[in-house]
C-alpha positions as CSV (number, residue, x, y, z in Angstrom):
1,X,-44.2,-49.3,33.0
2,X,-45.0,-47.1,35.6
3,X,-42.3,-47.3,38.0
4,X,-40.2,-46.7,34.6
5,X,-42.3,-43.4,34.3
6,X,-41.4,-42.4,37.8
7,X,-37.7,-43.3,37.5
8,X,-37.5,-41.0,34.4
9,X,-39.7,-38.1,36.1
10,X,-37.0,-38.4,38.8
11,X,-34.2,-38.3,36.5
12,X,-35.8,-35.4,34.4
13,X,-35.8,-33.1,37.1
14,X,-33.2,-30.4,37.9
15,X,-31.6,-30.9,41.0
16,X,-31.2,-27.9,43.0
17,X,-27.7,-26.4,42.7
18,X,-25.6,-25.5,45.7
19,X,-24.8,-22.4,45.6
20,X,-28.7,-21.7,45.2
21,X,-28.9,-24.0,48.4
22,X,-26.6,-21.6,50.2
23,X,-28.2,-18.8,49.5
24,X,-31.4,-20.1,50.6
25,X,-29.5,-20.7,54.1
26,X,-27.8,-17.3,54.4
27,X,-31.4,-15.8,53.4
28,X,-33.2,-18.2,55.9
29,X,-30.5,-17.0,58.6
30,X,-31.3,-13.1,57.4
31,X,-35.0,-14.0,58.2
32,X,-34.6,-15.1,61.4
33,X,-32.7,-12.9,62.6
34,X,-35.2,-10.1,61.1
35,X,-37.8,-12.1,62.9
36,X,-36.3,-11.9,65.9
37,X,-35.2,-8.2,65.9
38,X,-39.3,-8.0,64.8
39,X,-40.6,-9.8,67.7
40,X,-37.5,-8.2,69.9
41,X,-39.0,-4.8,68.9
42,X,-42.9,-5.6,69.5
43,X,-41.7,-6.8,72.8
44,X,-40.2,-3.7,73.6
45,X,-43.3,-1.5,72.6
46,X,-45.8,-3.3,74.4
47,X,-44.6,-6.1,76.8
48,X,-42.6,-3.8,78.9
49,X,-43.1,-0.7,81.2
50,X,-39.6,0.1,80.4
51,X,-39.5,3.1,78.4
52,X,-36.9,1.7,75.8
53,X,-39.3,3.0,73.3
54,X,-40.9,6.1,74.5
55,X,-44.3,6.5,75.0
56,X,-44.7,9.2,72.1
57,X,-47.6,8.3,69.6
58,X,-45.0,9.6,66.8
59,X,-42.3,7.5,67.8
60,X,-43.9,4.7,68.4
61,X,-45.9,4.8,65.0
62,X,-42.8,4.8,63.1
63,X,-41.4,2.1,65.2
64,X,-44.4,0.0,64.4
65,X,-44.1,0.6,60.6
66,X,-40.2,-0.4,60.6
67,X,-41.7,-3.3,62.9
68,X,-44.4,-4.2,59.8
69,X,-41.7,-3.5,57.2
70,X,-39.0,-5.8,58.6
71,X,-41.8,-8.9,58.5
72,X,-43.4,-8.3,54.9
73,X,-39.6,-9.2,53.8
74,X,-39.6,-11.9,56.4
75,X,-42.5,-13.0,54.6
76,X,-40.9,-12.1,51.3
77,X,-38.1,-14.2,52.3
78,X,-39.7,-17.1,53.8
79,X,-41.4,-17.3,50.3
80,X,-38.5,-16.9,48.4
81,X,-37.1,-20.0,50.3
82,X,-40.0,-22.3,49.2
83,X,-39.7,-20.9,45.6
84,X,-35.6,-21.3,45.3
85,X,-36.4,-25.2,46.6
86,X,-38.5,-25.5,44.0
87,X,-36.8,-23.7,41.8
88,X,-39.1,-21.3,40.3
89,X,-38.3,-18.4,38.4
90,X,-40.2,-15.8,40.0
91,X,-37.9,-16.9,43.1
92,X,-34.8,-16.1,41.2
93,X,-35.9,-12.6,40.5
94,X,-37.2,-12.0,44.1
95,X,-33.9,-13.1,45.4
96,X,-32.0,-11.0,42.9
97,X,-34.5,-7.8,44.2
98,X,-33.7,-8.8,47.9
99,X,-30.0,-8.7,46.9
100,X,-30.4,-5.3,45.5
101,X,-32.1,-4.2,48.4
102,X,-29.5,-5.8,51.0
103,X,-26.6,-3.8,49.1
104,X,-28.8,-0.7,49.6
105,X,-29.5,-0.8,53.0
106,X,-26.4,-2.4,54.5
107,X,-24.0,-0.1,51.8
108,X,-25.9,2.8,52.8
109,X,-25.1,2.0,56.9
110,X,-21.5,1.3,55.8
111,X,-21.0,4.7,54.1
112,X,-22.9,6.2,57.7
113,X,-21.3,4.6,60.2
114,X,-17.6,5.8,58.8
115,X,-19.3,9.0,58.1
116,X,-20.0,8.9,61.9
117,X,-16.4,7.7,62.6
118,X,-14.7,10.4,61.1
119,X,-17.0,13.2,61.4
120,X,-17.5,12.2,65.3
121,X,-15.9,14.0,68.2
122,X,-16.3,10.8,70.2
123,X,-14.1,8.8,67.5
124,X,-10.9,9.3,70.0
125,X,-12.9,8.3,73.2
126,X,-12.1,4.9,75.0
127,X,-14.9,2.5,76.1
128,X,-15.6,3.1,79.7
129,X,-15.1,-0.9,80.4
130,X,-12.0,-1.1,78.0
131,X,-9.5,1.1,77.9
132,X,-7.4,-0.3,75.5
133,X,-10.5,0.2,72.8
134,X,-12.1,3.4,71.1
135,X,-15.4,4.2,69.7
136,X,-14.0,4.5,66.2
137,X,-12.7,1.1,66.4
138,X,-15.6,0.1,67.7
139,X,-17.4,1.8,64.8
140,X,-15.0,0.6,61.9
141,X,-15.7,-3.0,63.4
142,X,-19.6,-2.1,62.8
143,X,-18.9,-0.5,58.8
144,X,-16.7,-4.0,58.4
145,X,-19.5,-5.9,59.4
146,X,-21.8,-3.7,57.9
147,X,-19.8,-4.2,54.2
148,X,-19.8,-8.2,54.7
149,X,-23.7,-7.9,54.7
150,X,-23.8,-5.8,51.7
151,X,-21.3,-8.2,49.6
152,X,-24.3,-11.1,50.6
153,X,-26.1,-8.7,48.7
154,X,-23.5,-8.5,46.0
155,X,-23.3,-12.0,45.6
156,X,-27.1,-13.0,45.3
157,X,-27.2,-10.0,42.3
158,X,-24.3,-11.9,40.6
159,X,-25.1,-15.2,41.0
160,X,-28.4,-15.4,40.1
161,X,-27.9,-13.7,37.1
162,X,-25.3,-16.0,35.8
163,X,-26.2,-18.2,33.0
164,X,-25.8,-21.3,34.1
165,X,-28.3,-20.4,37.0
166,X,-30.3,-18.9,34.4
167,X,-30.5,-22.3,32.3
168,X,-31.3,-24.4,35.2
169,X,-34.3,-22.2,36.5
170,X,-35.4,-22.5,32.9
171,X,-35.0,-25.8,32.9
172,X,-36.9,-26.4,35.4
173,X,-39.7,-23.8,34.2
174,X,-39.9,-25.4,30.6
175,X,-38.2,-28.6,30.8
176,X,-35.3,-27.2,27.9
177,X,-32.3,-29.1,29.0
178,X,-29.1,-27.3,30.7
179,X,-26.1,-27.4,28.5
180,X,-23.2,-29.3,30.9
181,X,-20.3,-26.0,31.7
182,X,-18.0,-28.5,31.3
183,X,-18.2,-29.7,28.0
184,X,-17.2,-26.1,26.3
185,X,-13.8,-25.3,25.1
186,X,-11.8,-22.5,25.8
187,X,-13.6,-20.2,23.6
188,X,-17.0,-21.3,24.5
189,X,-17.1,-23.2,21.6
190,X,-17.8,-26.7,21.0
C-alpha cells in the first residue's frame, strides 16, 4: 500500500520541462561567469599593487558597488536555479524579471557600442597586431555579441510566459493537471 502511494506521488509530479532545463543552464553559465568577472574585479582592487583600478576613493567605491551588484544577481540567479528545479512559481517570475533586465542591459550596450562605431574617429583604424582588421569591426563583432545576449533575454520573457509553461508551474503549485498541447485541433478546440 505504500510503495503504491509512492509510485503515484512519483507519477503525480510534473517533470521539469526542457526548455526550462535550458534556461536554467544558460542562467547557471550567466552566473558564473558574473561570478567570475565579480571575483576577477575584487582581485583587481585589492590583491594587486597594479593600478588597473586606480587608487581614487570615488573610483573605487563605484567599482565596489558594480562589484556588490553583479553578486546579489549571482545570488538572484543561483536561487532562481533551485526554484526553476523545483519548479516554483515565484522562480518563473524571477526568471522572467532577469530576462527583462538581460534585454536591458545587454540592448542598451548593443545600441552603445554601434553608437561608438559610427560616431568614432577610430572606427577606420587597423589593430596594431592585425592589419587586415579595424576597430569598427572589432566593435560590430562586440554589438553582435552583445545582441545574442540580449535575445537570451528575449527568449526567457517569451517563454516563460507561454501557456503551456504557465500550466505546468501551476501544476506543480496546485496539483491542477496540464492539458497535453497535443491533443488540440487546429483551432484549439477539442
Amino acid at each position: 500500500m505504500l510503495s503504491q502511494m509512492a509510485r503515484n506521488v512519483d507519477i503525480d509530479r510534473p517533470t521539469v520541462p526542457s526548455g526550462v532545463v535550458a534556461a536554467s543552464v544558460v542562467l547557471a553559465v550567466l552566473a558564473l561567469v558574473g561570478l567570475l568577472i565579480a571575483a576577477g574585479c575584487a582581485y583587481l582592487m585589492f590583491g594587486t599593487d597594479y593600478a588597473v583600478i586606480p587608487h581614487i576613493l570615488s573610483v573605487r567605491l563605484i567599482v565596489a558597488g558594480l562589484d556588490a551588484l553583479v553578486l546579489a544577481l549571482v545570488i538572484l540567479a543561483i536561487s532562481t536555479i533551485i526554484g526553476l528545479a523545483r519548479l516554483r512559481v515565484w522562480a518563473r517570475y524571477s526568471i522572467t524579471l532577469l530576462g527583462l533586465l538581460d534585454l536591458l542591459v545587454f540592448g542598451l550596450m548593443t545600441a552603445g557600442v554601434l553608437i561608438a562605431r559610427f560616431r568614432s574617429g577610430f572606427a577606420a583604424l587597423t589593430v596594431p597586431n592585425n592589419t587586415g582588421l579595424s576597430f569598427g569591426e572589432v566593435l560590430v563583432g562586440l554589438a553582435i555579441f552583445f545582441a545574442l545576449l540580449a535575445l537570451i533575454g528575449v527568449w526567457w520573457i517569451i517563454y516563460f510566459n507561454t501557456h503551456h509553461t504557465r500550466m505546468v508551474f501551476r501544476h506543480a503549485q496546485t496539483g491542477i493537471p496540464v492539458p497535453d498541447p497535443e491533443s488540440k485541433s487546429f483551432l484549439g478546440l477539442g
